[in-house]
C-alpha positions as CSV (number, residue, x, y, z in Angstrom):
1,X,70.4,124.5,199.0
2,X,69.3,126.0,195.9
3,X,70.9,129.7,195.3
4,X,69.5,130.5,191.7
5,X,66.7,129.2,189.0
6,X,68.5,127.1,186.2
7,X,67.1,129.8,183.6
8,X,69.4,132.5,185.4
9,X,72.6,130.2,184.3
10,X,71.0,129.2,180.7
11,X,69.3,125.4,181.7
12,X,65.5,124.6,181.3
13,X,63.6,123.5,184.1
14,X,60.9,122.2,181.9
15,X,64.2,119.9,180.8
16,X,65.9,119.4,184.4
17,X,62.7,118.3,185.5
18,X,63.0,115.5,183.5
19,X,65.6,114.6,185.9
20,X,62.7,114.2,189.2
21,X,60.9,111.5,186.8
22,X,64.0,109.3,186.0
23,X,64.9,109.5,190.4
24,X,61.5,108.5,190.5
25,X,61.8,105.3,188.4
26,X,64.7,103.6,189.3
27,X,63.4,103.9,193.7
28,X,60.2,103.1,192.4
29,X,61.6,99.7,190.9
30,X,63.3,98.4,193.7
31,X,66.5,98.4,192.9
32,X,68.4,101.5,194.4
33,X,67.5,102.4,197.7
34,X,68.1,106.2,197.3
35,X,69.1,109.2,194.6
36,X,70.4,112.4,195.6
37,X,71.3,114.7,192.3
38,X,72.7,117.8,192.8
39,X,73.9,120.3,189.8
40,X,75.8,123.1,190.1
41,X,76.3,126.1,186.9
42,X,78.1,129.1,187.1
43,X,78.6,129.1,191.0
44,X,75.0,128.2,191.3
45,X,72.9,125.1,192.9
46,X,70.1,125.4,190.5
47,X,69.0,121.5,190.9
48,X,68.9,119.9,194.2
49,X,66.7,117.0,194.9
50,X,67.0,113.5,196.7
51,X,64.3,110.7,196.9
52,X,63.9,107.2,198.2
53,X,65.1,105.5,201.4
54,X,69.0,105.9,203.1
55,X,67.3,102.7,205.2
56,X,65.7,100.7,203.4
57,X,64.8,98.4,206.6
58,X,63.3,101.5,208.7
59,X,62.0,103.6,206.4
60,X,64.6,106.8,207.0
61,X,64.4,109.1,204.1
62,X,67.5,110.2,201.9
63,X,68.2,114.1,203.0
64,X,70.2,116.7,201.6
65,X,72.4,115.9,204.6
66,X,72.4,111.7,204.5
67,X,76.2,110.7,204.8
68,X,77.1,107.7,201.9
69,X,80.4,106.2,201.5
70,X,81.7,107.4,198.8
71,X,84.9,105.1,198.0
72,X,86.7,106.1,195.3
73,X,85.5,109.4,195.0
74,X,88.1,109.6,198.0
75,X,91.0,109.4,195.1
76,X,90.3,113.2,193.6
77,X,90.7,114.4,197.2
78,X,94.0,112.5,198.2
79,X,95.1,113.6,194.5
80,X,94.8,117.4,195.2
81,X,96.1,116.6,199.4
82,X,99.5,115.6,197.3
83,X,99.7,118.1,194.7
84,X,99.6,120.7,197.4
85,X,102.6,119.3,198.7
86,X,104.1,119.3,195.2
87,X,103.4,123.1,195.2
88,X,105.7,123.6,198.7
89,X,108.6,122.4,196.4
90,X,108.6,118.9,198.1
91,X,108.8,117.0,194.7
92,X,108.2,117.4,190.8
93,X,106.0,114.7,189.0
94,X,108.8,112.3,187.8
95,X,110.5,112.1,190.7
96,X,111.3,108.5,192.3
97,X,109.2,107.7,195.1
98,X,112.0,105.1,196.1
99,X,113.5,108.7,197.2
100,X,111.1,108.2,200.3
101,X,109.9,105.3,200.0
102,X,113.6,102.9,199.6
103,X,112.1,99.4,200.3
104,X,110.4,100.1,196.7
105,X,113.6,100.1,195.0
106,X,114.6,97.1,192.3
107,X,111.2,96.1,191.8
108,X,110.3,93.3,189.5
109,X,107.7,92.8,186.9
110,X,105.4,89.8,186.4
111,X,105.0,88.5,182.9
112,X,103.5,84.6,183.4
113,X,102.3,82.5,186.0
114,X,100.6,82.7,189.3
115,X,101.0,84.0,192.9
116,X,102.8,80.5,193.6
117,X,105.1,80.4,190.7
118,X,105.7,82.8,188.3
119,X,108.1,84.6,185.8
120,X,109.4,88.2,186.0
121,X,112.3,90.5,184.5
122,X,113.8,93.9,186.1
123,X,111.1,97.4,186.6
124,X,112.8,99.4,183.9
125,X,112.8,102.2,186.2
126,X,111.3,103.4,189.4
127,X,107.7,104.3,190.1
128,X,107.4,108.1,190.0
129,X,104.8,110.6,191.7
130,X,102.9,111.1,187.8
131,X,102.6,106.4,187.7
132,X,101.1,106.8,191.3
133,X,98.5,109.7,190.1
134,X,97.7,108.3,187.0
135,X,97.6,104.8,187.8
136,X,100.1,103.8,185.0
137,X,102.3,102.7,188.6
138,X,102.7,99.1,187.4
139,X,100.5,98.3,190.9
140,X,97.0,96.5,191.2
141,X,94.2,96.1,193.3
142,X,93.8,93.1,194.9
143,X,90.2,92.6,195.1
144,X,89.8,91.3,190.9
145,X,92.3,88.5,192.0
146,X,92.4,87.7,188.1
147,X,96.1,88.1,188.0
148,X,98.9,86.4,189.3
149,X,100.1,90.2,191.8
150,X,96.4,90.2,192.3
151,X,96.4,86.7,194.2
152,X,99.9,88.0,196.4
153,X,98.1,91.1,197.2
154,X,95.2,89.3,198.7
155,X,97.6,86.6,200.3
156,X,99.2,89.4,201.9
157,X,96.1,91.4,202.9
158,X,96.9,94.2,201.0
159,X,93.1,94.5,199.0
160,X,92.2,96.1,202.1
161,X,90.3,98.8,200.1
162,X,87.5,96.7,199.5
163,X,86.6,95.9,203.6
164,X,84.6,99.0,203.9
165,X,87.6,101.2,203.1
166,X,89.6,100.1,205.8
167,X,92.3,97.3,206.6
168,X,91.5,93.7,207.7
169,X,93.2,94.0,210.5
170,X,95.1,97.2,212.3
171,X,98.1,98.1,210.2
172,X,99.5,101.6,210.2
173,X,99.5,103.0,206.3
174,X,103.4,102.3,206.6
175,X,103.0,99.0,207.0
176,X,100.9,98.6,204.2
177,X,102.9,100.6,201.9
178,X,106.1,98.1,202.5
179,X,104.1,94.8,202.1
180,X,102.7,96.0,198.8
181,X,106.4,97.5,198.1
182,X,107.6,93.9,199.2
183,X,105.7,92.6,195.7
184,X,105.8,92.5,192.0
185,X,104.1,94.9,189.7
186,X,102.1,93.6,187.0
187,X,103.4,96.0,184.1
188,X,106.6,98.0,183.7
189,X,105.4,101.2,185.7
190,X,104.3,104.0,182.5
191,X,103.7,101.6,180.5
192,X,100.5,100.4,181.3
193,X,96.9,102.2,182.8
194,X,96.0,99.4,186.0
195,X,93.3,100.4,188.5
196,X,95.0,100.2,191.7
197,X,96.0,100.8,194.9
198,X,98.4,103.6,194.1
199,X,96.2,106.7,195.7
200,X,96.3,104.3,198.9
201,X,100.2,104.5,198.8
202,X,99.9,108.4,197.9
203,X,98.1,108.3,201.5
204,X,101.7,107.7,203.0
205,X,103.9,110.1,200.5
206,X,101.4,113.1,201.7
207,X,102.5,111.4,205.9
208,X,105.8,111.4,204.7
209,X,106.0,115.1,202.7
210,X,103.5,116.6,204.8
211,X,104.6,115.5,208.3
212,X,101.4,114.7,210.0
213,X,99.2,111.5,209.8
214,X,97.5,111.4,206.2
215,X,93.9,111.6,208.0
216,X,94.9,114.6,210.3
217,X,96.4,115.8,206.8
218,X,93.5,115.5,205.2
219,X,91.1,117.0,208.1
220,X,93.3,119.9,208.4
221,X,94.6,120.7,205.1
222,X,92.2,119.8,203.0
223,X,88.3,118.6,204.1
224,X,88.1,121.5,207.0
225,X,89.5,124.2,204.9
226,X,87.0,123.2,202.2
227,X,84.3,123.3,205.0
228,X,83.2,120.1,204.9
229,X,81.6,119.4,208.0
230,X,80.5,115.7,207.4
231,X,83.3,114.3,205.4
232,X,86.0,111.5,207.1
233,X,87.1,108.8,207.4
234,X,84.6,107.4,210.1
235,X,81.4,108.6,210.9
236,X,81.4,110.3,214.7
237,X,78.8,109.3,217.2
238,X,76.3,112.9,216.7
239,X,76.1,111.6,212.4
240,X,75.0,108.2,212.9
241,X,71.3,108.9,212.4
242,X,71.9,109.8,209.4
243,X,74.3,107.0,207.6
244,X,73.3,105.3,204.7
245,X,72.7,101.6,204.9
246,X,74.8,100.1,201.8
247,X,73.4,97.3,199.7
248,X,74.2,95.1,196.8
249,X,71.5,93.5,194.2
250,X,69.6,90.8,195.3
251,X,69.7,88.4,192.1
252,X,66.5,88.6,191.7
253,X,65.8,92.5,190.5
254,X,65.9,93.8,194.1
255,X,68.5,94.5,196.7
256,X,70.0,93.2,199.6
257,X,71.9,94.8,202.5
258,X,75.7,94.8,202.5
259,X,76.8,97.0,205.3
260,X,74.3,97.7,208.2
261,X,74.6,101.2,209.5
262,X,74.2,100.5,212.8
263,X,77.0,97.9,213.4
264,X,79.4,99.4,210.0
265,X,83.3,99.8,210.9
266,X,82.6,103.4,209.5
267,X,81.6,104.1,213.1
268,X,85.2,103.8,214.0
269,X,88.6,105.4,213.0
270,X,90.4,103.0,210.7
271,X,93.6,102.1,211.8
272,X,95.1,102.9,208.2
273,X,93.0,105.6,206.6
274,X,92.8,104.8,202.5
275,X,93.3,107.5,200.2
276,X,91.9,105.2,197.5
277,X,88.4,104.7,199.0
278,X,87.8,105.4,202.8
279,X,86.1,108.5,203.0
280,X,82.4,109.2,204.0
281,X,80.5,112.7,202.9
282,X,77.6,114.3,201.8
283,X,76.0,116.1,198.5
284,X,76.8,119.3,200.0
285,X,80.4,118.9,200.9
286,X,81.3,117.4,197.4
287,X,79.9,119.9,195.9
288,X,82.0,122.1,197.5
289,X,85.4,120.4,196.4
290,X,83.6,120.6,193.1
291,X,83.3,124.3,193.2
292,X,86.9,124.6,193.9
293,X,88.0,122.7,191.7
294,X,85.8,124.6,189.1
295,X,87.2,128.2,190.2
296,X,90.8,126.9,189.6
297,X,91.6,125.6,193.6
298,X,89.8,128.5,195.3
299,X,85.9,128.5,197.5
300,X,85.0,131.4,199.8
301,X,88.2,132.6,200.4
302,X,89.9,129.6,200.9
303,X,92.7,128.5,198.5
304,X,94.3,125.2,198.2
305,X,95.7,125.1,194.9
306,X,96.7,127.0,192.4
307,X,95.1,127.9,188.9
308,X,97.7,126.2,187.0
309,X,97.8,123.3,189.0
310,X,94.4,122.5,188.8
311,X,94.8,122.8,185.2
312,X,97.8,120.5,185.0
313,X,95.5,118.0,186.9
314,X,93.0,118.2,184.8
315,X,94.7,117.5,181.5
316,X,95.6,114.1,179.9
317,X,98.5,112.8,181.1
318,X,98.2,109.1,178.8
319,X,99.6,109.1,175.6
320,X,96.0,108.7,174.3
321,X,93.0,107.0,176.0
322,X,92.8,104.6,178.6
323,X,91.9,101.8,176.0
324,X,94.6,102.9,174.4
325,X,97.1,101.9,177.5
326,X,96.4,97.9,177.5
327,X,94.0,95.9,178.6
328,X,91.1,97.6,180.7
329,X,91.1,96.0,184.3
330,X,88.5,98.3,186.3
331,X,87.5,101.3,185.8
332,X,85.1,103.9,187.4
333,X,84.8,105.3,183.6
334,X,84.7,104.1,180.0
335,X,87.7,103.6,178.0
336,X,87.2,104.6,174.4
337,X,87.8,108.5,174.3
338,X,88.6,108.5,177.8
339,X,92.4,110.4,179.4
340,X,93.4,110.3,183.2
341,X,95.0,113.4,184.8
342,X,96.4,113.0,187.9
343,X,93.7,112.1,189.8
344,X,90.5,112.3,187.4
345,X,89.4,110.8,183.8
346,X,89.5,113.1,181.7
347,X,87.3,113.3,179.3
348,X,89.0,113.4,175.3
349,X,86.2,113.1,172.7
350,X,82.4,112.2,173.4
351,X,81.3,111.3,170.2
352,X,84.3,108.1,170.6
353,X,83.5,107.8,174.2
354,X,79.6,107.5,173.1
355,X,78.7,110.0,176.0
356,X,77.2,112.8,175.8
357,X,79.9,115.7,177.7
358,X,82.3,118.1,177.0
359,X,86.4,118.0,175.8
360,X,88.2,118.6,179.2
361,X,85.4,117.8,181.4
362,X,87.0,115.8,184.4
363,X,85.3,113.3,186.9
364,X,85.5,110.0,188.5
365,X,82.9,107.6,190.7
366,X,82.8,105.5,193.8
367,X,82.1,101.7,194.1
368,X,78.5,102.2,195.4
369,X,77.4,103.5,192.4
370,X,78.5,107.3,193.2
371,X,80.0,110.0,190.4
372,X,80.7,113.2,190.1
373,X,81.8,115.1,187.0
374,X,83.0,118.7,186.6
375,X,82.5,120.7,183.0
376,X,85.1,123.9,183.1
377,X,83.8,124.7,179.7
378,X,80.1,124.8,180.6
379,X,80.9,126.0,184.2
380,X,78.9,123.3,185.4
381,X,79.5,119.9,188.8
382,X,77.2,117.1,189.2
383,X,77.5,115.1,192.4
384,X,75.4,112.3,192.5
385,X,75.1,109.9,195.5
386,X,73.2,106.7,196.4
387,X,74.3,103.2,197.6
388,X,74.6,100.1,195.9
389,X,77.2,98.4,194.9
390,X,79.0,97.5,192.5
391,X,78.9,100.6,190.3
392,X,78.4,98.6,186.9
393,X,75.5,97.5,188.3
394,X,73.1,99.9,186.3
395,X,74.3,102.6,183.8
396,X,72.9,105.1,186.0
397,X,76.0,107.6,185.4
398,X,75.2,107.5,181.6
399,X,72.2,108.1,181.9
400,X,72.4,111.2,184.3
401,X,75.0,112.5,182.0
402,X,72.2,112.8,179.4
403,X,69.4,114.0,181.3
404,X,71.7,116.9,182.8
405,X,73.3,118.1,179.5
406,X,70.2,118.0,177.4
407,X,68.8,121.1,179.9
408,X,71.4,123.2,178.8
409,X,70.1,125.8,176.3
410,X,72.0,128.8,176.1
């Protein structure tokens, strides 16, 4: 997997090493099962290395190859399956999505009370494509249940993104997309940055603009034209041996398991595939999205975007940073110093985010503790996968931003 030495593309392997010793420690202390780091400069795989268990309970090795749910690190993907379609002319960022979508039209917003009773007042306007990408939709999630369209969400069993990526029972995306439509919003859509379901109702504008199911979108617009041979939304009978085992901590400095491998509904095709977080994949095939992402929507010959796009993406679309937008609710980032494109943070200022990184460098993370993050300026990806959840668990991200940035010497 590795294709050049970091000193061809100006790291230190004295300095990346330091990378193998920090794996090391957290397996070592019982409390992830597994590590795979992978770092990509200049076109390059100069660091590739996994260690620990994908099973804990049988002793299987992580691999290069070891499939992981990667949840939210579904959203970037979904993000770029819709922006495609927004290259083909079938919409422009500001657009409605009641245009499609007309059960979503004279929504209300919440502003006391609970699921039971509660007080609301007139969406000023319509949700448009930009709310949905940048989660400034007015929508929420379902699963924090700490607000009163958090509670009708999960009274409506619309948190499905946090069953193992899948719905609680089989609903067709359409369906889903009308009950949440069927609901309040929490802010006035713009106004606000909410983690939320919006990439899962992005999943039925790319049905809807791009004429196919979302998952057969997605397989043949996006993951196969990538080559991404072990990334869906299930994982087929020939991959099973090699499926990660999911846990969560134990309370008591360990870890317990949370979804068996053998018995997960990841072995089946979800009835409503989520754009938010259903997706399984491996080091290697992220790291190819990565890469084309990093060469402005291009990999070995295959383009799915253009240059431009993938910079508007990849910009700041808030009027500052996402503590800047109201009250943090969930992230997969920090706030302070931190934008949101359409479909990735984005990263503003380091020194105010407290993070070592790079203006412009782009990124987001999935539930089990996964991240990525790609640096256009230093030419650089880092995918790394294990899986434990929840991802505030340990500041594992933070720290691998560190370890990875102080090896770069040129």
């Amino acid at each position: 997997m590795i294709t050049a030495r970091p000193e061809d593309v100006g790291l230190s392997s004295a300095r990346l090493a330091r990378v193998d010793g920090w794996m090391d420690k957290w397996v070592a202390s019982g409390r992830l099962p597994g590590l795979s780091v992978t770092i990509n400069r200049r076109g390059k795989t100069v660091y590739h290395r996994t260690t620990g268990k994908c099973r804990v309970e049988t002793g299987a090795p992580m691999t290069s190859d070891t499939i992981v749910r990667i949840y939210s690190m579904t959203k970037p993907l979904t993000s770029v399956a819709l922006m495609m379609l927004y290259e083909e002319g079938h919409f422009l960022l500001d657009d409605p999505i009641t245009r499609v979508l007309p059960t979503w039209r004279n929504q209300r917003v919440v502003t006391s009370g609970n699921a039971l009773k509660y007080d609301s007042v007139p969406a000023e306007r319509d949700i448009t494509y930009r709310d949905l990408l940048t989660h400034t939709s007015g929508l929420a999630f379902g699963f924090m249940v700490n607000h009163a369209v958090d509670q009708m969400y999960v009274n409506k069993g619309i948190d499905f993104i946090w069953v193992n990526g899948r719905p609680k029972e089989p609903v067709t995306l359409a369906e889903m997309t009308d009950r949440a439509g069927a609901l309040p919003l929490m802010a006035q859509p713009g106004k606000a940055w909410n983690y939320s379901i919006a990439t899962d109702i992005i999943g039925r504008l790319v049905e809807i603009h791009g004429g196919m199911p979302f998952d057969q979108f997605m397989a043949e617009r996006v993951i196969g034209p990538l080559g991404m041979v072990d990334t869906g939304f299930h994982v087929p009978e020939g991959s099973r041996d090699r499926f990660a085992a999911n846990y969560i901590p134990d309370g008591k400095g360990g870890m317990k398991l949370f979804d068996d491998p053998t018995t997960s509904q990841y072995l089946t095709p979800p009835s409503a595939a989520s754009g938010a977080g259903g997706l399984v994949s491996t080091a290697g095939d992220y790291m190819r999205f990565c890469q084309m992402m990093l060469n402005g929507g291009t990999l070995d010959g295959v383009r799915l975007l253009g240059r431009k796009t993938v910079e508007l993406m990849t910009a700041n679309h808030l009027g500052g940073d996402m503590a800047s937008m109201g009250k943090p609710r969930f992230s997969e980032a920090n706030y302070e110093g931190i934008g949101f494109g359409l479909g990735f943070s984005v990263m503003l200022d380091p020194a105010r985010a407290q993070i070592m990184g790079t203006s412009g460098e782009y990124a987001w993370g999935g539930a089990a503790s996964t991240a990525f993050w790609c640096d256009p300026k230093e030419e650089m990806a880092v995918v790394m996968l294990t899986q434990l959840l929840p991802s505030s668990t340990y500041p594992i991200r933070s720290e691998l931003k560190v370890l990875t940035y102080q090896a770069v010497v040129d």
